[in-house]
C-alpha positions, 0 to 999 in steps of 0.5 A: 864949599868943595876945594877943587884940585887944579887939573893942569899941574905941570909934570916938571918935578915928577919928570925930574925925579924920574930923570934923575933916578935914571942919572943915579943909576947909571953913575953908580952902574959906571962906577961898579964897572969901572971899579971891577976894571981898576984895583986902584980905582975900587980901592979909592972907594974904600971908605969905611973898612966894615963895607969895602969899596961899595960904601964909595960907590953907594955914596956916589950914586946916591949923591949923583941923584940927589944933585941931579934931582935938585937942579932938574927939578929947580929947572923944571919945577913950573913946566910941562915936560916931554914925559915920554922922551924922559921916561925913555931916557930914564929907562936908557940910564936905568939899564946902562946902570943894569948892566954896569953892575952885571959881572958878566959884562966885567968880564968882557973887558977883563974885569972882575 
């Protein structure tokens, strides 16, 4: 006898670790801006010498989407979620994270 994969799976964990990517993204792009902005801010980050300031960033982005992950995802885990609008809103943080690590944008606002 064949075992059978149910078809209707609830999108719910994919959704999350998707939006959740997206949250990580976006912190860790904030923090490299603001950390361009702020000698005293990217100072505070240093914390291991051999890496400078991204060993703080780095942390902190990934934590953020590990946090993020966990609850969306014990709060989505049994539901059908708007794929859509998740994907779009993961693609929205994913390109604020872009452009928070472009100097370019640093330099606008007098950073770098």
């Amino acid at each position: 006898m064949a075992s059978r994969i149910p078809d209707n799976k609830p999108n719910g964990p994919v959704a999350a670790a998707l939006l959740a990517g997206g949250i990580g993204s976006a912190l860790f792009g904030l923090i490299v801006f603001f950390a361009a902005l702020s000698e005293s801010f990217a100072t505070a980050l240093n914390w291991y010498n051999p890496v400078g300031p991204l060993s703080g960033k780095s942390i902190l982005g990934i934590a953020a989407f590990f946090i993020a992950w966990a609850v969306l995802h014990a709060m989505w885990k049994d539901r059908e979620i708007n794929f859509s609008s998740i994907s779009t809103a993961a693609l929205v943080l994913l390109a604020i994270g872009l452009l928070g690590t472009f100097p370019p944008v640093w330099h606008l606002f007098g950073g770098g």
